[in-house]
N, C-alpha and C positions, 0 to 999 in steps of 0.2 A: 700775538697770543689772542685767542677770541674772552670776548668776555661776554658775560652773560647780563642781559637787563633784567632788571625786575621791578619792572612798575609799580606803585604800588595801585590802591586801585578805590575808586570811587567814581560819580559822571552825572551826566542829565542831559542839558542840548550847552550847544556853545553861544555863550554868551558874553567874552570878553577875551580878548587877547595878552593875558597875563601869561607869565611862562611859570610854569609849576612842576617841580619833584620834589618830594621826601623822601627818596631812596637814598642807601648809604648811610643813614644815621645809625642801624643795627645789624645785629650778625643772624646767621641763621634764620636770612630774609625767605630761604625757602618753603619755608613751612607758610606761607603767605601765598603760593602758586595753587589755582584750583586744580584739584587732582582728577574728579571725574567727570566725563562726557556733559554731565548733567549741568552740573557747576557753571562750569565754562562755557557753556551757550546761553548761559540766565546771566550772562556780566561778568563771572569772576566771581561772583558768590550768588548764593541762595541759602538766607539761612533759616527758614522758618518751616519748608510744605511740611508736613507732620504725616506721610503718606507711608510708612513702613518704609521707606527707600535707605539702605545701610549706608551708600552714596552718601547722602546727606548727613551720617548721622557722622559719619566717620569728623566730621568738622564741627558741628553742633551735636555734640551726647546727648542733648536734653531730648534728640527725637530718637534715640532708640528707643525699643518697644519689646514689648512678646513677640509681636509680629517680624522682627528683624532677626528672631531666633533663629539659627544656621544659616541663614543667607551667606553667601560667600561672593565678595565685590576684588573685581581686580582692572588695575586702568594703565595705561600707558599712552604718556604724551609723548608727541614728535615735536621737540622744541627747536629753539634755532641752529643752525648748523647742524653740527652733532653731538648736541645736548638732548639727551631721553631723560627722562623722568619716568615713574610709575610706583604704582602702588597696590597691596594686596591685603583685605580685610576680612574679619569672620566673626558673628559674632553668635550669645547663645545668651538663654536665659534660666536664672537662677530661681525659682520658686520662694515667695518670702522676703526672696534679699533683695532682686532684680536682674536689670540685663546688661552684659557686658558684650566690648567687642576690642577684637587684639588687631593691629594694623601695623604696617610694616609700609615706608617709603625711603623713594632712595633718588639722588639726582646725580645724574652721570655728567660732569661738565667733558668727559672725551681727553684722546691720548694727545699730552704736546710732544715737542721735542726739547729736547736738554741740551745747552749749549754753554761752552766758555764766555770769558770777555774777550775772544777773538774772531766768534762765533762757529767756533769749531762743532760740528756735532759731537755728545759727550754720552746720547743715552734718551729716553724717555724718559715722560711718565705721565698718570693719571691723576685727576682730581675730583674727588665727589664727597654727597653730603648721605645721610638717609637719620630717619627718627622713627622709632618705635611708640606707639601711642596703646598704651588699657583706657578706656574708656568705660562709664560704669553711668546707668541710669534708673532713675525708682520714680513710677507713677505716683504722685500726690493723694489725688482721687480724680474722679472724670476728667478734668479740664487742665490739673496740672500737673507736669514732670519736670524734673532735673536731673542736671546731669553733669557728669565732670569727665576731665581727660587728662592722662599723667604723662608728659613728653619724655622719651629721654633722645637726646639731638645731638649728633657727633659729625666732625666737619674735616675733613682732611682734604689739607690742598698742597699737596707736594712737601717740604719738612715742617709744615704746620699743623698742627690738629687741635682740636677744641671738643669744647661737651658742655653741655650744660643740661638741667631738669628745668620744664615748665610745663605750668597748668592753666586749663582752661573750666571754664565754669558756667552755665548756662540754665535758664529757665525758658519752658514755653507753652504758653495757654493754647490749647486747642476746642475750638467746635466744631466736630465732627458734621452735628444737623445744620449747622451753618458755613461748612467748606470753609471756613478760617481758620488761621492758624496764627500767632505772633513770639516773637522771641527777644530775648535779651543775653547777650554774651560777653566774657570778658576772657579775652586772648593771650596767652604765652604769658604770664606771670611769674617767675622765676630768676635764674640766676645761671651765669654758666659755673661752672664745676672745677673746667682747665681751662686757659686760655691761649692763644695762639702763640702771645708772646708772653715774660711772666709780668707780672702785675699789672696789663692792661684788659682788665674785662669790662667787656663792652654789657652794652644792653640788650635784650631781647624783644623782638618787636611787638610788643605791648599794645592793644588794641580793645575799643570798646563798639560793639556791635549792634542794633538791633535789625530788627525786619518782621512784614508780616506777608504772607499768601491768602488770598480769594479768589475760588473760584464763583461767580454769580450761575444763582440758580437756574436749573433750564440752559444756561451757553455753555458750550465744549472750551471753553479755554480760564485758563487758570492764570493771575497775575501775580506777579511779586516786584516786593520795592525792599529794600537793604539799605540799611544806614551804617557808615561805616567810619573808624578812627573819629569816634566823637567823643575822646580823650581830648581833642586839636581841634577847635575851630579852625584856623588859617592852616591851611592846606600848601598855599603855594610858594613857590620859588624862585628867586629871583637870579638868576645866571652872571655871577660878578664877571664872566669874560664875554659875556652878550647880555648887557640891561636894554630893557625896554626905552624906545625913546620916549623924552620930553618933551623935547622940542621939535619940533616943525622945521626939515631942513632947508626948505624952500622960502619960506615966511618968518620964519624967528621966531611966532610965536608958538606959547607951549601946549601941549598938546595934554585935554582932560579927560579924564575917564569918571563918569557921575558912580554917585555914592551907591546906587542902585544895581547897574552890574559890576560895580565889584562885591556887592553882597551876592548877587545871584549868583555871581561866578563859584563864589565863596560857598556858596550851601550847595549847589549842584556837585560839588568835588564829593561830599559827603552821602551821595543817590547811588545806587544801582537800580534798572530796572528790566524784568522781563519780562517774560509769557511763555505758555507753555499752551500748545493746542491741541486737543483731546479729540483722536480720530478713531472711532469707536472705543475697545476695549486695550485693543492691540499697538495702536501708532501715536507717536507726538511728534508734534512739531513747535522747535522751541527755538527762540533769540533773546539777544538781551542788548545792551547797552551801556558801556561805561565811560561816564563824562572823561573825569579825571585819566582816565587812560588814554582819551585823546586828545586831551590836552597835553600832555607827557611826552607824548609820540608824532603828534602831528606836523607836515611838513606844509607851511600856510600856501603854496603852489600846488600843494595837491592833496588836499586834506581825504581824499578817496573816504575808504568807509572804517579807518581808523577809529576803534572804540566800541564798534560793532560786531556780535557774535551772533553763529545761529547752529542750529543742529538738528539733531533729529534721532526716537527713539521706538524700538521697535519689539514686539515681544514676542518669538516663536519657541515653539514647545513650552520647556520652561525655563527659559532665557531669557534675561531682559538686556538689549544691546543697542547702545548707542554711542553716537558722533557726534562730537563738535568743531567747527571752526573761528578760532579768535582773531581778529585783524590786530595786529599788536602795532604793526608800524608797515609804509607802502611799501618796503622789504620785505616783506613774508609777515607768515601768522603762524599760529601754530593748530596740530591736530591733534586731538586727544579720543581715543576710543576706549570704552567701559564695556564691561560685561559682569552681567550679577543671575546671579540662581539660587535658589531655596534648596538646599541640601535636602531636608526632610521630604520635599515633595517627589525623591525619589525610591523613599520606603516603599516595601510593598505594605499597602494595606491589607489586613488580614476581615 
């Protein structure tokens, strides 16, 4: 049966040989996969540019805007096998109240087959997840907004099914005259509803986030860095059917790892970083990098470019469309393409 990975996701440079996952502790890990082009070539997140981008907002509410009024963003990932993901968003603004946006995703894990204990074939079937998200956001004054997101998350995996409500909540300072932007986020709070089996409900993967974006005055490129799951200091994990060795097999004696990269190791889990490069008006060129991804993923014979992503985005008529590529593991990566438009920009002016 395939099963699906899901990293979770933080990085920096590799600094130590620890083995680390936190996957598996929660349910309805999916809603942790970056959904658009953008996302996913900046690391796996980006949570701060404050650019009008619905992209962005659709994960961090606190950057919706007036300016996100009728945009309409739709993405679809080529994940491993034949696992698709994808998602469609809209959003619109209320005079007064503020601005909302309704979004819709879904993840297809693909058709298995159904068998006896004899392994008779008996039938198929399907298994996937998807969550519907409102989103609602109100400008402070100049420099602050906030913003909230209301999940509702439903999981069917063959005679299983689950549900639960969770909320997200965000703030984020912007300066426009100074191309910054920074954020603070708190992830999936909530509760499931049903649960798979009866009385065992699990957790939701609860996460504390911040980040900021700069672009420096006068240069075409735009930075960001993302701190992330700083709920959890220690990050890593230890593989009780493959522990790291101690001892030296050749020599006996045991083998140390100083106080210093296991802290580096330790904080870099908690980095995302990218860049975004601003080719005139119309084109980007964006990569990112996540430690803790490849650490997760990496095979120490061939560590390739595991934890590395990049992409690229383009704006014709009035379409804004982009790609990216994620190294997830030396087995493949995955592709994600976005497409976003301003609705309004197709009235006719009078």
């Amino acid at each position: 049966m395939k099963k699906l990975f899901l990293p979770a996701l933080p990085l920096l440079f590799c600094l130590c040989s620890l083995q680390a996952q936190i996957g598996g502790t929660t349910t309805f890990g999916f809603t942790d996969l970056p959904l658009s082009a953008r996302a996913s070539a900046l690391g796996g997140k980006a949570l701060s540019v404050y650019d009008h981008d619905l992209n962005m907002a659709v994960w961090n509410p606190s950057l919706l805007s007036e300016r996100t009024s009728s945009q309409l963003a739709m993405s679809f990932v080529d994940y491993f096998t034949d696992i698709r993901v994808g998602y469609a968003a809209f959003a619109w603004h209320a005079d007064s109240i503020g601005t909302f946006a309704l979004s819709a995703s879904r993840i297809n894990y693909g058709d298995f087959t159904e068998t006896d204990n004899t392994g008779a074939v008996i039938g198929q079937f399907s298994a996937g997840e998807y969550g519907i998200t409102l989103g609602y956001s109100r400008q402070l004054d100049s420099m602050f907004t906030i913003g909230a997101n209301l999940k509702f998350l439903q999981s069917n995996l063959y005679l299983w099914q689950a549900s639960a409500l969770a909320f997200d909540a965000a703030v984020t300072y912007h300066r426009p005259a100074k191309n910054f932007s920074a954020s603070i986020m708190i992830r999936n709070t909530g509760r499931m509803i049903s649960t798979y089996t009866p009385g065992n409900r699990e957790n939701l993967p609860f996460e504390i986030e911040a980040g900021f974006s700069k672009k420096p005055k006068h240069m075409p490129i735009r930075l960001f860095m993302t701190l992330q799951h700083l709920q959890q200091w220690d990050l890593t994990y230890i593989d009780p059917a493959n522990p790291p060795q101690t001892v030296d097999p050749l020599t006996g004696d045991s083998i140390k790892v100083s106080r210093f990269r296991t802290f580096g190791d330790k904080l870099a889990r908690h980095v995302v970083v990218g860049a975004e490069i601003l080719i005139g008006k119309a084109m980007f060129l964006r990569g990112g990098f996540n430690y803790q991804r490849r650490r997760e993923m990496l095979l120490d014979t061939r560590p390739g470019m595991i934890g590395f992503s990049f992409g690229a985005g383009i704006r014709i008529y009035k379409f804004n469309i982009s790609y990216a590529r994620s190294a997830y593991h030396i087995a493949g990566g995955t592709n994600t393409f976005s497409i976003t438009s301003t609705l309004s920009d197709f009235y006719l002016k009078k």
